[in-house]
C-alpha positions as CSV (number, residue, x, y, z in Angstrom):
1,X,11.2,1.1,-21.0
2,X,10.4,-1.7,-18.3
3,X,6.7,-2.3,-17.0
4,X,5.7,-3.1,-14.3
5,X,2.0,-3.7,-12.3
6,X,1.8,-3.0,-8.5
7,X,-0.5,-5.3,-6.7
8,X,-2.1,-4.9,-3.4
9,X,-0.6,-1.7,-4.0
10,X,-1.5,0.2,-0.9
11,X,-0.8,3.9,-0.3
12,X,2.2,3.0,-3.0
13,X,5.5,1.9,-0.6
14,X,6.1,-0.4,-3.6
15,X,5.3,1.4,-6.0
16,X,8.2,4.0,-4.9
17,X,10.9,1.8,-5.2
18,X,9.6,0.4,-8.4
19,X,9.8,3.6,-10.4
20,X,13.2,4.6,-8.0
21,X,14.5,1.1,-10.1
22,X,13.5,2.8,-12.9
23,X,10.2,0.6,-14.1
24,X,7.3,2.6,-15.4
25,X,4.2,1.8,-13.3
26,X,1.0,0.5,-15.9
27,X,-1.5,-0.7,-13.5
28,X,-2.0,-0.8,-10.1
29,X,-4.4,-1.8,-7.7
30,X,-5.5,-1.7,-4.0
31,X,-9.5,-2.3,-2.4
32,X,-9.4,0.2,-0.4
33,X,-10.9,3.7,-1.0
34,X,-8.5,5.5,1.7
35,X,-4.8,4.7,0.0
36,X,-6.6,4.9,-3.3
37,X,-6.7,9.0,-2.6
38,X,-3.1,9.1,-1.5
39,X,-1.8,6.7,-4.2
40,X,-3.4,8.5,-6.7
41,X,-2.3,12.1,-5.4
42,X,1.4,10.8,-5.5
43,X,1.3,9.3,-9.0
44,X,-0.4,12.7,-10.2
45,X,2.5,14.8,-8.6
46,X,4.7,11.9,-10.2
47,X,3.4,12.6,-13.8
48,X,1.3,9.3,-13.5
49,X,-1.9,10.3,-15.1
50,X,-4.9,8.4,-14.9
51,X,-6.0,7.0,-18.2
52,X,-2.8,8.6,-19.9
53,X,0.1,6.8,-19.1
54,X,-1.3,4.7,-15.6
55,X,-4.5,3.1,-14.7
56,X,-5.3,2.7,-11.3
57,X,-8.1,-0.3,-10.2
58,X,-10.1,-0.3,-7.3
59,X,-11.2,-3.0,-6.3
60,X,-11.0,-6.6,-4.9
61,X,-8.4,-8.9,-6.4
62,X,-11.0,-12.1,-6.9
63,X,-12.6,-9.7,-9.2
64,X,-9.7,-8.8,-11.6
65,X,-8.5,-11.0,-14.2
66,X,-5.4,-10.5,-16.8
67,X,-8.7,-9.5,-19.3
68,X,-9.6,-6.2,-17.2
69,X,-5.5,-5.3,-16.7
70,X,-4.3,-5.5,-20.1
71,X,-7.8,-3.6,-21.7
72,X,-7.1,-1.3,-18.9
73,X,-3.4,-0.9,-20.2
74,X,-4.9,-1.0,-24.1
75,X,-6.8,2.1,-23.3
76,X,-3.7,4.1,-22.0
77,X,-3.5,7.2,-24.5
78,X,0.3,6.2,-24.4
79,X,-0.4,3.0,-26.3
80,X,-3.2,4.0,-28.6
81,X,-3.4,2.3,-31.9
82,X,-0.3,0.3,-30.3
83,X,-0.2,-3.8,-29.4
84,X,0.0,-4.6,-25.6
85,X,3.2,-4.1,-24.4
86,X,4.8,-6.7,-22.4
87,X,4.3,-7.1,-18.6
88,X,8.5,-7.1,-17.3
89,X,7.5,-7.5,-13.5
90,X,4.4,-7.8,-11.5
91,X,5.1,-6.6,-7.6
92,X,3.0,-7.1,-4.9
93,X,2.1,-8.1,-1.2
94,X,-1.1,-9.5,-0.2
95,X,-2.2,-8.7,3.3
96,X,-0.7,-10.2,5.9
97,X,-2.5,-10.2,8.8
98,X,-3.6,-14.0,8.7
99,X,0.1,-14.7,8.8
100,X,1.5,-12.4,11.1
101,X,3.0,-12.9,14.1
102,X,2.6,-9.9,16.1
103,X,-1.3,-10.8,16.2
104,X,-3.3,-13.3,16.5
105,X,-3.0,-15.9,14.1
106,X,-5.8,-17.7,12.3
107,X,-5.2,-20.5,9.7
108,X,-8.7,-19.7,8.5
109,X,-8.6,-16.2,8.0
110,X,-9.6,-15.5,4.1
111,X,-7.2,-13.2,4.0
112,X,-4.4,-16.0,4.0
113,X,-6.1,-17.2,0.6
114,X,-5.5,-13.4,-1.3
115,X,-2.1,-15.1,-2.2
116,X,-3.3,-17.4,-4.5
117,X,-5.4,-15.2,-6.2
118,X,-2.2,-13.2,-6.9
119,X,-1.0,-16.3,-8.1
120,X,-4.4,-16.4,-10.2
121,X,-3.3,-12.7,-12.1
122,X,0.3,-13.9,-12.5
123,X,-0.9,-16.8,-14.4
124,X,-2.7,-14.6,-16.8
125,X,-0.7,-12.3,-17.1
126,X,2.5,-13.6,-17.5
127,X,5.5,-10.9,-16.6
128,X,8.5,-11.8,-17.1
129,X,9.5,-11.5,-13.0
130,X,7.5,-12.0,-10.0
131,X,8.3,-10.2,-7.0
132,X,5.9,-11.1,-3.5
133,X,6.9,-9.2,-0.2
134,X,5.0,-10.3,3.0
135,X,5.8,-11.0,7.2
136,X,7.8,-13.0,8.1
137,X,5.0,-15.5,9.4
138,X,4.5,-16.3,6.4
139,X,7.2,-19.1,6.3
140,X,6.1,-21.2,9.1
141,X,2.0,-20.6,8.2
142,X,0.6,-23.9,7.2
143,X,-2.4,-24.7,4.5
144,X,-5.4,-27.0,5.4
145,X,-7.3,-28.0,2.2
146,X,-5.6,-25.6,0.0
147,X,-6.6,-25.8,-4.0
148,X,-3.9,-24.4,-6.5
149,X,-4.5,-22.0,-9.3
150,X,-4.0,-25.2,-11.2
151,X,-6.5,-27.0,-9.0
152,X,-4.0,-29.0,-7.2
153,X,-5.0,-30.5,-4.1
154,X,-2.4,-30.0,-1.3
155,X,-1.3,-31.9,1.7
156,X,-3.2,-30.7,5.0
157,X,-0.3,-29.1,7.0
158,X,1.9,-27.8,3.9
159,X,3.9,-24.7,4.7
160,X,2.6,-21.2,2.4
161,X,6.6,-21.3,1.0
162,X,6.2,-24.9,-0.3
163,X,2.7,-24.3,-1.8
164,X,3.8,-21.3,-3.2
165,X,7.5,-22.5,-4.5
166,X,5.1,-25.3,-6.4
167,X,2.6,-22.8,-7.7
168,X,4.9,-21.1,-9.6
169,X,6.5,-24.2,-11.2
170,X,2.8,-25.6,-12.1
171,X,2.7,-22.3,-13.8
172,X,6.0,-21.9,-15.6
173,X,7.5,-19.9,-13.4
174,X,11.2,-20.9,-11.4
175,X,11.8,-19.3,-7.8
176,X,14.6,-18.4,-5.8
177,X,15.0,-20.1,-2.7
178,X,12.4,-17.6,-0.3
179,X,14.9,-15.2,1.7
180,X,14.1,-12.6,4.7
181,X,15.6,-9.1,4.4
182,X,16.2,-6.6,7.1
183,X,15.3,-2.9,5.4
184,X,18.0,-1.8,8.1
185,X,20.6,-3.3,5.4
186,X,19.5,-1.5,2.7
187,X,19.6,2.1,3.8
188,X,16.5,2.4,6.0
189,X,16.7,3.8,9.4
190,X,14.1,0.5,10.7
191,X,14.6,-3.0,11.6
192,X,11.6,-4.3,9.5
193,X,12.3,-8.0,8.5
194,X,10.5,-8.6,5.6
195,X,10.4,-12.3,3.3
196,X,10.8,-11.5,-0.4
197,X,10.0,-14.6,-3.0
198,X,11.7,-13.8,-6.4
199,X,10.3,-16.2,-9.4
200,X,11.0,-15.9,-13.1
201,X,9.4,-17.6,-16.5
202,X,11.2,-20.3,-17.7
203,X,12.5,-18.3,-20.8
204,X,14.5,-15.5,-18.9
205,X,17.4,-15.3,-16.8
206,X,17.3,-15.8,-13.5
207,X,17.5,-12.3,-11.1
208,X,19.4,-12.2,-7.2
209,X,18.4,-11.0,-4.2
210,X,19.9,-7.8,-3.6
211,X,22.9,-7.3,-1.5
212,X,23.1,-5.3,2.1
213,X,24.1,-2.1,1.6
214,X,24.6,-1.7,5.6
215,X,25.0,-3.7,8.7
216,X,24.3,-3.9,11.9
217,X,27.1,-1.3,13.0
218,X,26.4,0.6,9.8
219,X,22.4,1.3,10.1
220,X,20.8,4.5,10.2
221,X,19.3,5.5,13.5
222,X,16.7,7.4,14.0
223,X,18.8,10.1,14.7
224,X,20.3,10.4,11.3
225,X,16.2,10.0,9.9
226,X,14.3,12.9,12.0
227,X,16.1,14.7,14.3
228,X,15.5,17.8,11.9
229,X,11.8,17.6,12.7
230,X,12.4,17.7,16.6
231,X,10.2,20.4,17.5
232,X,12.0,21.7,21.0
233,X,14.9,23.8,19.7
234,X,17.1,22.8,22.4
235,X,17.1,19.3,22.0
236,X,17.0,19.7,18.5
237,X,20.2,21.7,19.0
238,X,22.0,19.0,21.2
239,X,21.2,16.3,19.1
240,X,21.9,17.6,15.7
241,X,23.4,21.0,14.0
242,X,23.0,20.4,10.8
243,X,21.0,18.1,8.2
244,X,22.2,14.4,8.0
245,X,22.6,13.2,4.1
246,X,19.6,10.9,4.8
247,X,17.5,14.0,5.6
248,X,18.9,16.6,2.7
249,X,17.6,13.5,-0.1
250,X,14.5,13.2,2.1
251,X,13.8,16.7,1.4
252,X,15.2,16.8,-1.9
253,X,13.5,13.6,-3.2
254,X,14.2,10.2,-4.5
255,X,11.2,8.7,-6.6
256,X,11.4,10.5,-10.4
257,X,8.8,12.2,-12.1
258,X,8.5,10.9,-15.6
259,X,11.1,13.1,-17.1
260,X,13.5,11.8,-14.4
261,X,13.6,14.6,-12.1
262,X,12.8,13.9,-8.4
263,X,10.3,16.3,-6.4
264,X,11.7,18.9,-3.6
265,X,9.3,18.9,-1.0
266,X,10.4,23.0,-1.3
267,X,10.7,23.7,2.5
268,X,7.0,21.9,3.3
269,X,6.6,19.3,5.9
270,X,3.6,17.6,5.1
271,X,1.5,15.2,7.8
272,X,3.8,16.3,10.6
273,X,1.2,16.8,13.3
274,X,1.7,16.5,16.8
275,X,-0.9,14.3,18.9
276,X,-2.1,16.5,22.0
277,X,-1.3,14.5,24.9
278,X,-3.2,15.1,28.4
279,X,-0.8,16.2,30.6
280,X,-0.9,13.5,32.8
281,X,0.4,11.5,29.4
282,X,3.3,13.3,28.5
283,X,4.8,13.0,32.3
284,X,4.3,9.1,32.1
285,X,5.8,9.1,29.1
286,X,8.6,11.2,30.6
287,X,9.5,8.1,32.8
288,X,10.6,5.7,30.2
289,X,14.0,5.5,29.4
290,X,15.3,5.2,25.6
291,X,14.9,1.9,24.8
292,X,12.5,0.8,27.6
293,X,9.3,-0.7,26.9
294,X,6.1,-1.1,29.6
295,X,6.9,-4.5,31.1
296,X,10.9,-2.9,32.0
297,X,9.9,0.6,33.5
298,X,7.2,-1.0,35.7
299,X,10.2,-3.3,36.9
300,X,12.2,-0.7,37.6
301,X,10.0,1.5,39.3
302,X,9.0,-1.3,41.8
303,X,12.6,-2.7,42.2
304,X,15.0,0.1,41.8
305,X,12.3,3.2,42.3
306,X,12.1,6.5,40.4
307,X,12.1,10.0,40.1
308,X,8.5,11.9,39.9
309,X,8.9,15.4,41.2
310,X,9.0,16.8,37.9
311,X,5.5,15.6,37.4
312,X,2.9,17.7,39.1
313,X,-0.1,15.9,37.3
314,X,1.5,12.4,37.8
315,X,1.7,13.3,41.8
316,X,-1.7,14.5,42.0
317,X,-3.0,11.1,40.6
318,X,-1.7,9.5,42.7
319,X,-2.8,11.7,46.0
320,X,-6.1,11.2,44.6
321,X,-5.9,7.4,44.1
322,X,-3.6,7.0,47.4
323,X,-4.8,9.3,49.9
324,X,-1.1,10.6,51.3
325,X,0.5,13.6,50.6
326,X,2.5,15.0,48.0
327,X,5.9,14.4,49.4
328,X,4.6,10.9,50.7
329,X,3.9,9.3,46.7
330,X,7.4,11.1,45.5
331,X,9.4,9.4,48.5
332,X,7.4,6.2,48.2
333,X,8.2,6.0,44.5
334,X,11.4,7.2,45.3
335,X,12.3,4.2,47.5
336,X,11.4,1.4,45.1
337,X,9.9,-1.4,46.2
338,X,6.4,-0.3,45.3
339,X,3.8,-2.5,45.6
340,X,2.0,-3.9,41.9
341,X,-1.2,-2.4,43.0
342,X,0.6,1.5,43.1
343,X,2.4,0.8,40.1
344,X,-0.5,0.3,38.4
345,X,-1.8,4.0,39.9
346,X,1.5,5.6,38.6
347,X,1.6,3.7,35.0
348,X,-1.7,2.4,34.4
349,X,-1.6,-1.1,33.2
350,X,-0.7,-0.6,29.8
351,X,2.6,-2.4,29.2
352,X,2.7,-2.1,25.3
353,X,4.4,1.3,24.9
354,X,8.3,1.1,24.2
355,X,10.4,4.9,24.2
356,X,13.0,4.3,20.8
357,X,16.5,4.4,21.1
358,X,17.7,7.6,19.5
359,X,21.0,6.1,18.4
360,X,19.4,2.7,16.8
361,X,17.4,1.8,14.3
362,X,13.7,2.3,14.5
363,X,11.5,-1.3,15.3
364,X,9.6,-1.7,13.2
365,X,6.7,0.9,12.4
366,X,3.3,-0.1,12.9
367,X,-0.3,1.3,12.1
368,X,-1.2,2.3,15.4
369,X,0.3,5.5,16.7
370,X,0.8,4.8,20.0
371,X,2.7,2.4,20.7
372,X,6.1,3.8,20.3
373,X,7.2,7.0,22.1
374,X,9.9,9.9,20.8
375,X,13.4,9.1,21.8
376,X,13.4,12.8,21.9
377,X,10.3,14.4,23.6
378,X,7.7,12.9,25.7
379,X,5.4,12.3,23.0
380,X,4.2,9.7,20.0
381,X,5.7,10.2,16.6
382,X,4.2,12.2,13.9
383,X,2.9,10.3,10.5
384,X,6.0,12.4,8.7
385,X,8.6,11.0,11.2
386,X,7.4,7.4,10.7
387,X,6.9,8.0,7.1
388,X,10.9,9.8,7.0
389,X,11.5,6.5,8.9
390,X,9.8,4.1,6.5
391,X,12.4,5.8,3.6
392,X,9.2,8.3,1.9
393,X,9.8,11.4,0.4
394,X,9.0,14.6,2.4
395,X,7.4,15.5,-1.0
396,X,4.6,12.5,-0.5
397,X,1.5,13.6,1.2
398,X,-0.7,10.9,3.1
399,X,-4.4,12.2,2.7
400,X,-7.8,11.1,4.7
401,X,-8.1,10.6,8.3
402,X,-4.7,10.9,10.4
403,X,-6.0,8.4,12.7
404,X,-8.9,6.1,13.7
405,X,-10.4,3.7,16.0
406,X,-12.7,1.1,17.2
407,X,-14.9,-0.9,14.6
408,X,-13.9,1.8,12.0
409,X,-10.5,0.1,11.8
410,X,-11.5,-2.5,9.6
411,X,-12.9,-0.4,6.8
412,X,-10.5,2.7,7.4
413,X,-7.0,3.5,6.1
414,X,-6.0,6.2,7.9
415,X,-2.9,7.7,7.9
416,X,-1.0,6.1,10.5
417,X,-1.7,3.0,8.9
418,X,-1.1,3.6,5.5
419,X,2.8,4.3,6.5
420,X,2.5,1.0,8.8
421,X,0.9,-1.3,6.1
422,X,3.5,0.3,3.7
423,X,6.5,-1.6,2.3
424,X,9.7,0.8,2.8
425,X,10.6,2.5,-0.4
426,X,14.3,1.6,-0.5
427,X,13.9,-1.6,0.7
428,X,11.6,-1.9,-2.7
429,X,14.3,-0.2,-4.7
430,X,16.6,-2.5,-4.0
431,X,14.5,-5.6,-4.6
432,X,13.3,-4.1,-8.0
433,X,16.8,-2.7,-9.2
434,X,17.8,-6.4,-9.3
435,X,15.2,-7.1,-11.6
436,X,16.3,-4.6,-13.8
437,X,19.9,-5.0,-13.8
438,X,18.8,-8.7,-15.8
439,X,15.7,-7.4,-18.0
């Protein structure tokens, strides 16, 4: 049996993948009290029981220490009256939103600093392998008065992969150079570029990043991923007869329960809420074509014009905002060259929005809702379709709030973003099945 601890474990992505590689899951760990619900619910259903044969930790990482994991594992019924087994792999990725680059970033953010503590554990520890997944901002983030796990003093200016490449050498550890995946190539329907850093102890053989399984031409689209859960029949009908392979083991299941067997989702679709849209909404989101974000339809409706007759409640905006009649705003859009101050009537000034191409590859899933629309209704995706698109089970269930807002964001996990902060199952499968292919 191989072991394995999930850090920053989240709503359990990783964790997924892990015990898809085959690795049973000792201890894992997350701050937050929202994933904690749905990460424990999953690993329940998995066989995963608390105090049994698992231990899950909430709480903050510059709180636990190699001391509280391995009592915790001690205290496992499994091992009673048995010595500490050893550690094969620790997994984890610390949050990332000081590195990112599809926010704001901010060298200072204490956030950024949650790596070394996971440096910290593995130094206590010990596993065998070290696995750390993160954005890929991380390579080009610098450190300003960074202090080792060893207490060495770096270089103002010196990149997170150089600190970190060091770190584990101070430590006993050797590393693989850092290298950036694409989920895409490993059998999930998303372009999600993610860095992996592999590092090993000194006294075991060194692992390999794992190879594509896809390509570019070879991807699944998000087609193949949820055109099942289309809910208008017709289009449903058009796009796809019958259940696409990726669908069928969606349903059927790919993470193993502790006797091996995976878990059907037997017919139910959890989390697959639709958002109600105003009407007014759904016709603007009507306008975009697949593929199109804010910035291009806005360009195209004041260069080349477009088509609104179909959209009562989008018309009567804009007789309201306008003053002209009804066949005046559908000629005047009609006609292109509308002026910035009407296209800002018709579409609001929200440029953000982007309608998926069907026939590609998701971008990559975030933890707000709306900012991607259907490829195949005029509406924002369900948590199940983003989750079926992150490479989840139909069988995992994502509890608490579906969504959330405002200042609440920063304490809340809802939903939504437990599948966007998630890292994609088979993407994790495929990192940890190289680990086990040299334990």
């Amino acid at each position: 049996m191989a072991y394995a601890i999930d850090l920053f474990c989240g709503a359990g992505g990783m964790s997924e993948g892990i015990i898809q590689a085959g690795f049973h899951i000792l201890f894992s760990s997350d701050i937050n009290s929202d994933v904690q619900r749905t990460y424990m619910n999953r690993h329940e259903q998995l066989g995963l029981r608390q105090g049994v044969n698992t231990h899950f930790h909430r709480g903050d990482i510059r709180d636990l220490n190699g001391d509280i994991i391995r009592e915790s594992i001690r205290n496992l019924e499994m091992f009673r009256d048995q010595d500490n087994p050893e550690i094969d792999a620790i997994f984890g990725g610390p949050p990332c939103q000081g590195f990112s680059r599809a926010g704001r970033r901010n060298p200072n953010d204490p956030r950024n600093m949650l790596f070394r503590e996971y440096l910290r554990v593995i130094s206590e520890v010990r596993p065998k392998y070290v696995v750390l997944e993160n954005v890929t901002g991380f390579i080009d983030t610098k450190f300003y008065g960074f202090v080792g796990v060893t207490e060495h003093l770096y270089e103002d200016g010196e990149s997170a992969p150089d600190i970190l490449c060091n770190e584990f050498r101070l430590i006993g550890y050797q590393t693989l150079e850092p290298k950036i995946l694409n989920a895409a190539h490993y059998g999930v329907p998303q372009r999600r570029n993610r860095i992996i850093f592999m590092a090993y102890r000194n006294d075991v053989p060194a692992p390999a990043y794992p190879k594509a399984t896809h390509n570019d031409e070879t991807a699944l689209t998000i087609t193949d991923a949820i055109s099942d859960l289309i809910r208008d029949e017709n289009e449903r009908n058009q796009v796809h007869a019958n259940h696409t392979d990726y669908q069928e083991i969606s349903r059927e299941g790919r993470t193993p329960d502790i006797h091996g067997n995976p878990i059907h989702s037997g017919g139910m679709i959890h989390n697959n809420e639709i958002s109600t849209h105003q009407q007014i909404i759904s016709e603007r989101f009507s306008l975009f074509r697949e593929g199109e974000d804010g910035a291009g339809l806005r360009n195209r409706v004041m260069s080349e014009g477009i088509d609104i007759a179909d959209a009562p409640a989008l018309i009567a905006h804009c007789v309201e905002q306008m003053g002209i009649g009804e066949e005046e705003v559908v000629a005047l859009f009609g006609a292109g060259n509308v002026s910035e101050e009407n296209a800002d009537i018709l579409l609001t000034k929200k440029n953000i929005r982007t309608r998926l191409d069907r026939n590609r590859p998701s971008a990559t899933v975030m933890t707000i809702a709306d900012d991607y629309i259907s490829p195949f209704e005029p509406r924002t995706f369900t948590v199940r379709e983003l989750a079926r698109i992150q490479s989840f089970d139909d069988s995992f269930e994502f509890l608490g709030k579906r969504t959330t807002g405002g200042l609440r964001r920063r304490v809340e996990v809802p939903q939504y973003s437990q599948v966007g902060n998630a890292v994609p199952p088979l993407l994790a499968k495929a990192v940890a099945a190289e680990i086990m292919r040299v334990l």
